[in-house]
N, C-alpha and C positions, 0 to 999 in steps of 0.2 A: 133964656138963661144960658151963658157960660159958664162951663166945666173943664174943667185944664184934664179932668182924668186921672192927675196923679194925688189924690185924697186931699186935697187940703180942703176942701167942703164937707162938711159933715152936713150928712143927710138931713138930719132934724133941723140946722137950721136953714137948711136951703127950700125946706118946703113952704109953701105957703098954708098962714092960716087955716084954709079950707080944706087943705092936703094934708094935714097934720089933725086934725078933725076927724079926717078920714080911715085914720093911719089903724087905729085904735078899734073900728068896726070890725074893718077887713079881717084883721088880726086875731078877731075874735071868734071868725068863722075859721079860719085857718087853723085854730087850735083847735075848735069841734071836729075839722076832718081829719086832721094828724091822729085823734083818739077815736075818729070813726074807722079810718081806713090803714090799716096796720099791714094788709098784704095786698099782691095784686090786684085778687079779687075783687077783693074789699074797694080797691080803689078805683076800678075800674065798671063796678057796679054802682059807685058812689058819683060819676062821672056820669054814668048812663042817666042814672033818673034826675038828678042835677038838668041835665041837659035836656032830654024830655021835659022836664018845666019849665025850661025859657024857652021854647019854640021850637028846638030842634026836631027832627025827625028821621026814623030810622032811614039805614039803607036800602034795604030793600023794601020799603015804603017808596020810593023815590020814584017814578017815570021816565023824565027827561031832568036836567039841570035849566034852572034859571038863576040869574041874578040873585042874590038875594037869601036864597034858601038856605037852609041852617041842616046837615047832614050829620048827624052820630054814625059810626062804624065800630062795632063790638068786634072784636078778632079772638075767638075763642076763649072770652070772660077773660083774658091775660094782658093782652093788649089792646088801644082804643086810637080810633080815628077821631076828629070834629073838624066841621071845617063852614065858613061860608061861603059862598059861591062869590066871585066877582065879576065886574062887569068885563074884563075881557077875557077871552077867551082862554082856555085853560093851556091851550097851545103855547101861549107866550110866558108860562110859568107862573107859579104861585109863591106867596109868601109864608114860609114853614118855621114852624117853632115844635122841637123834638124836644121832649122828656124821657125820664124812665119812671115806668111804676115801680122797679123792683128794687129792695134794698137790705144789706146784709142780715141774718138772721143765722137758727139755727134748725135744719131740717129734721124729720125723723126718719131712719133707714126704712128700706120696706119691712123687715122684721124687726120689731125697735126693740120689744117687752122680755124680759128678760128680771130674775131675780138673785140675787147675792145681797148674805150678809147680814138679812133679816128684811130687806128692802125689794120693793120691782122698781125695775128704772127702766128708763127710754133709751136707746142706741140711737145716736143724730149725726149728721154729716153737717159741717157748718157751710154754708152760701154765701159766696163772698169775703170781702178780705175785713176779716176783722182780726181784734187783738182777744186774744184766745182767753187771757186772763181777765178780761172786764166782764165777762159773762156768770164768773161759779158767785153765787153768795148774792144773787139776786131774784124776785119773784117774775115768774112768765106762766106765758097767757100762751092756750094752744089755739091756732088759727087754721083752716082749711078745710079740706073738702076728704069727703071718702066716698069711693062709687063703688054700689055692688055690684054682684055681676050681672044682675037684674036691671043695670044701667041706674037703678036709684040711685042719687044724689043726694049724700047727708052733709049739712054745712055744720061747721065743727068753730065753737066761738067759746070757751071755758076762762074764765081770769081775770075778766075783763069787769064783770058787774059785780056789784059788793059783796054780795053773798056769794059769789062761786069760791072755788078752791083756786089754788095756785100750784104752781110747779117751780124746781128749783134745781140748781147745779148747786151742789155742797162745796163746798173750800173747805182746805184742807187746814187744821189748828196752827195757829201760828205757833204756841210751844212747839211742835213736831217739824217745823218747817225748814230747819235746819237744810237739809241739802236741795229745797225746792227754790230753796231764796238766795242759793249760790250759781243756780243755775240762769241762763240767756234769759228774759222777760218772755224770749218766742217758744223756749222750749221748757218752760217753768207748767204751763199746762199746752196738755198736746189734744191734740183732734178726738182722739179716742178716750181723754178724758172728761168729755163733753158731756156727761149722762147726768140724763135727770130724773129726779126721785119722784116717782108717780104714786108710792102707795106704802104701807107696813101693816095692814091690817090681813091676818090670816083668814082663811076659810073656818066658820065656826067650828065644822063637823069633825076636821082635824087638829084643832088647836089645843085639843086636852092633854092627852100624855106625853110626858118627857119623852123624848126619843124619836115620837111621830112626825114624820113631815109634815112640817108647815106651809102649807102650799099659799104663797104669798102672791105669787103671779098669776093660780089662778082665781083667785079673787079680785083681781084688777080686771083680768078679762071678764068674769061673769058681770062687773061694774058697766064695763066698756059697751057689753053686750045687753046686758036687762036698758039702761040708761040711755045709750045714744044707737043700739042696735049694729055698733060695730064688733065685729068678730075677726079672730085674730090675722087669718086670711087675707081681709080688706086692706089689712094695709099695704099690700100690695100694689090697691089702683088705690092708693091716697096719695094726696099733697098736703103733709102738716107741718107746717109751722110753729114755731116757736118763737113767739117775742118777748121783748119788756113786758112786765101788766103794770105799767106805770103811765100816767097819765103826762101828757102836754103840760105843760107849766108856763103863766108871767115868770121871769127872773128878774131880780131887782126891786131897790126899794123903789123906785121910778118906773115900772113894771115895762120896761122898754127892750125886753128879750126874753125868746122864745127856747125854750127848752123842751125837746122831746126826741123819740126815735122815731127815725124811718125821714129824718130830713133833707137826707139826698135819699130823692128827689125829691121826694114829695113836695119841697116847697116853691120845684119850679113848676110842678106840673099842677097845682093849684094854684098858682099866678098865673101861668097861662092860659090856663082855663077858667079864670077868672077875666082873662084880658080878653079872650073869644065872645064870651058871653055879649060884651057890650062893643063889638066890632060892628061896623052898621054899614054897608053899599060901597063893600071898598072896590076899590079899580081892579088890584088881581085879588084871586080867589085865596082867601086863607086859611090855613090847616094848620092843626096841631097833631102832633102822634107822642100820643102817650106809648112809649116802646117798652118790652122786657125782658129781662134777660141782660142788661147794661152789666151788673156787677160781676158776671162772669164771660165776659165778652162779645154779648148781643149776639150769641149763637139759638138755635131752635128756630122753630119756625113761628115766635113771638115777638124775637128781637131783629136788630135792624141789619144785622150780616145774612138776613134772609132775603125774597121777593115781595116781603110785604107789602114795603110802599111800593115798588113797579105795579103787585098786585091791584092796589088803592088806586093808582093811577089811571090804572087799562079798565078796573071796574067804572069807574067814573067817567072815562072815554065813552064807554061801551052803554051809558044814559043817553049819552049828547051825538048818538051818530055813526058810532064805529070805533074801535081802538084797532090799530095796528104796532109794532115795534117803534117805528119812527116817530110816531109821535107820542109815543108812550116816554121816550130815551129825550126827543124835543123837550118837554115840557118841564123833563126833571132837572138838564143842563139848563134852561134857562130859568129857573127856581133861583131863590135865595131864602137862606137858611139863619136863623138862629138856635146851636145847639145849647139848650137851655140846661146847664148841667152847673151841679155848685163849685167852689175855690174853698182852698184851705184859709182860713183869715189870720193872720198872724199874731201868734198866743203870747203871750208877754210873759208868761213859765214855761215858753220854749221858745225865745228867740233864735236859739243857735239853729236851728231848724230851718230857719227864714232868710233870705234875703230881705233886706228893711225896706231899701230901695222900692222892690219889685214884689211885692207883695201886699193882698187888700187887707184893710182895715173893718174889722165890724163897725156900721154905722157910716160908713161911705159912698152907701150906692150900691148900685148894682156893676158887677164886678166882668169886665170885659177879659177873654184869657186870649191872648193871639194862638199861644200854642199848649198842650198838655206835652206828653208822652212820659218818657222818662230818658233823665242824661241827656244826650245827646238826639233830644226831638225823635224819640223812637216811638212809634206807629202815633205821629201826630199829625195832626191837620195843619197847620201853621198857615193860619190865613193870611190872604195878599192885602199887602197894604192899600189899596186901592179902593177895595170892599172896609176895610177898617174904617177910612176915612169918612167911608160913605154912611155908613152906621154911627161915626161919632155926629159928623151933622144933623143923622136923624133926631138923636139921642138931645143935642143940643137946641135943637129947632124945637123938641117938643118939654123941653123943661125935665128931662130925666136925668137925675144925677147918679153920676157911673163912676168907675174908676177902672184902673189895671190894675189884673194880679199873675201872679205865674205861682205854682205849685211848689214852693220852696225850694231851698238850693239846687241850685244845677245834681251834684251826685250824691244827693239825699236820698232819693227814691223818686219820685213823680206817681205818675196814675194816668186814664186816656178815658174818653167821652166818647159819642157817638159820633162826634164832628168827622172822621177821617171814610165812616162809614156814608154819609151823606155826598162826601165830597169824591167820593169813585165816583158820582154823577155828572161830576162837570159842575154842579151849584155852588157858589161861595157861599162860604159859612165860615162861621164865628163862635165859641163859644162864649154863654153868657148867663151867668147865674148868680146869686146868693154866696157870697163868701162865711163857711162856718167856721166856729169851733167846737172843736173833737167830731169831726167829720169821722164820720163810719162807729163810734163809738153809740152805746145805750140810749147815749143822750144828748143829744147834737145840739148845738144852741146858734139863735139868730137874730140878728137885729129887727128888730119892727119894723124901721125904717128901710131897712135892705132889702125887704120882703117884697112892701111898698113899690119901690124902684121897682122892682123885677117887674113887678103886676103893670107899673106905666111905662118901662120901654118895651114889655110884650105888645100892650096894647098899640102902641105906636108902631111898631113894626108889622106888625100885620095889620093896622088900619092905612097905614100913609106909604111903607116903602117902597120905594119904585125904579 
């Protein structure tokens, strides 16, 4: 099948019968994991046992490398490796398709609990670039981990099943809003007005006479501490989270979009991982890295401005005979890359936003970006045409319908992928994702068909590229 690239194929009708059949299953798992897998963890556990039932097997299960073999790599429950083995040797480079698990939210400080006004609330730092204002006057779900210092491990999941309770950021009355609605959109709510309402129920023993403190806070803590055995201290070594408790959604009377949070990335990193799954004896060896830490610059020792993958590399050397530098640095230059990361897709209640030209359409395919950054190509990867070329061939030779998109006008704003972190390697890469809309917002929405595409040029690229 021919694809010119620049959207006049719509997805839906370029599938075939049996692909369009298809389109609807996938899709269906794809909303069970966007409401299974809300955080890293979540997602990266979700991936593990996923992948332990198709055959794979851990890393340190491993011996030596063969052909063939199916390898999972857990990186500290945050980030994850998968990869098959291929028949040539890993010296002459692999075929990589990078994700991220991680995606905007709102965190909780280490001392969150706090009370004013008749209420305890939470103190949270928000993660990534979200609009400050989409968040008060919605229900959330608390997500993560708290470790005591006994090294216990409590997983923390409140919001989510029907009978739990929820949490909330209050908004402020619109009679009164007078000088909040004359103010910037960006600075109409601020950081530090992020706080959410965890409780108003007093401690019995104080709650009788007029005048007596109401100890409102501590009655959340005795809740926090009888119920999930955390104490106030703990939150110290936690990671908590705060998301939507809203579920995945069809949109449309033709249920042909996806609506939910947490869709960058999640939705490339479940096509891609969806594309591995059914990858079978390819010639080089394929990897996905699900990475994290993308929405704040793929810093930590999670994300990909680390030694991660060199690490992945040299450990995987270090089965088959020896790793040293050289051929650690060999394998990763002669690598080729897919940074599977989404596009903005152009809103039709914000075209001013858009270049028309230059920019993906929901429902077009999966969405090729030569460059991110912002303005003036700043901290972008801007792949060579040459490598473009070679991926649209792919893309065409295997019936996957793509298109271009660029990140809205030139001095809009933009935003940057892992692509430029890949490409310190020497490997060509590309970015290539899911074009949404209201990217980074509560509730991110996607074409079925877009999804699709991602899941069959992943697959094609890491089965055939060469």
């Amino acid at each position: 099948m021919s694809n010119t690239g620049k959207r006049e194929k719509n997805a839906w009708l370029g599938l075939s019968e049996p692909e369009r059949n298809g389109v609807f299953p996938l899709c269906k798992e794809y909303l069970e994991f966007l409401n299974t897998a809300k955080t890293e963890r979540e997602t990266v556990a979700y991936l593990r046992r996923e992948a332990l039932k198709n055959g794979f097997v851990l890393f340190q299960e491993v011996d030596s490398l063969a052909p063939g073999q199916k390898i999972f790599m857990d990186y500290k429950g945050k980030a994850a490796i998968a990869l098959v083995v291929g028949e040539q040797p890993l010296d002459e480079g692999f075929n990589l398709v990078a994700s991220h698990v991680d995606t905007p939210r709102i965190d909780l400080k280490g001392a969150p609990l706090y009370e004013n006004a008749g209420m305890a609330l939470f103190k949270t730092h928000y993660y990534g670039g979200i609009k400050k204002y989409q968040w008060p006057g919605m229900p959330l779900a608390m997500h993560g981990v708290v470790v005591k210092k006994n090294g216990q491990i409590i997983e923390v999941n409140i919001g989510e099943a029907e009978d739990d309770p929820v949490f909330t950021i209050t908004d402020l009355l619109v009679h009164l809003a007078k000088d909040q609605m004359e103010k910037k959109m960006s600075e109409g709510i601020t950081g530090e007005d992020l706080n959410i309402l965890v409780g108003s129920l007093p401690l019995e023993e104080v709650a009788g006479d007029e005048g007596q403190a109401v100890k409102i806070k501590e009655a959340i803590s005795k809740i926090l501490c009888q119920r999930y055995d955390i104490e106030d201290d703990d939150f110290t070594s936690a990671e908590i989270q705060m998301v939507p408790a809203i579920k995945a959604r069809e949109i449309g009377f033709d249920r042909s979009l996806i609506g939910g949070y947490g869709q960058d990335d999640r939705v490339c990193v479940f096509t891609s991982f969806k594309a591995l799954l059914e990858v079978s004896a390819p010639q080089r060896t394929a990897l996905c890295v699900f990475a994290d830490k993308e929405e704040i610059g793929s810093v930590g020792n999670t994300g990909l401005r680390s030694f991660l993958l060199e690490n992945v590399i040299a450990d995987l050397f270090n089965k088959s005979g020896g790793a040293d530098y050289y051929r650690v640095m060999k394998a990763l230059r002669c690598s080729c890359a897919l940074s599977a990361d989404v596009n903005g897709a152009l809103d039709p209640n914000y075209e001013q936003a858009f270049d028309k030209l230059n920019s993906a359409l929901v429902g077009r395919g999966v969405c090729l970006t030569k460059y991110t950054g912002s303005r003036g190509k700043s901290e972008s990867n801007d792949a060579h045409p040459e490598y473009l070329a070679r991926v649209r061939c792919l893309f065409d030779d295997n019936g996957v319908i793509w298109q271009i998109g660029e990140l809205g006008k030139v001095d809009q704003g933009g935003g940057g992928t892992v692509a430029h972190f890949l490409s310190r390697f020497g490997m060509d890469v590309v970015d290539c994702g899911v074009a949404l809309l209201g990217m980074h917002s509560p509730f991110e929405v996607a074409s079925k068909a877009d999804v699709y595409s991602a899941y069959k040029a992943y697959r094609a690229f890491m089965q055939e590229f060469k």
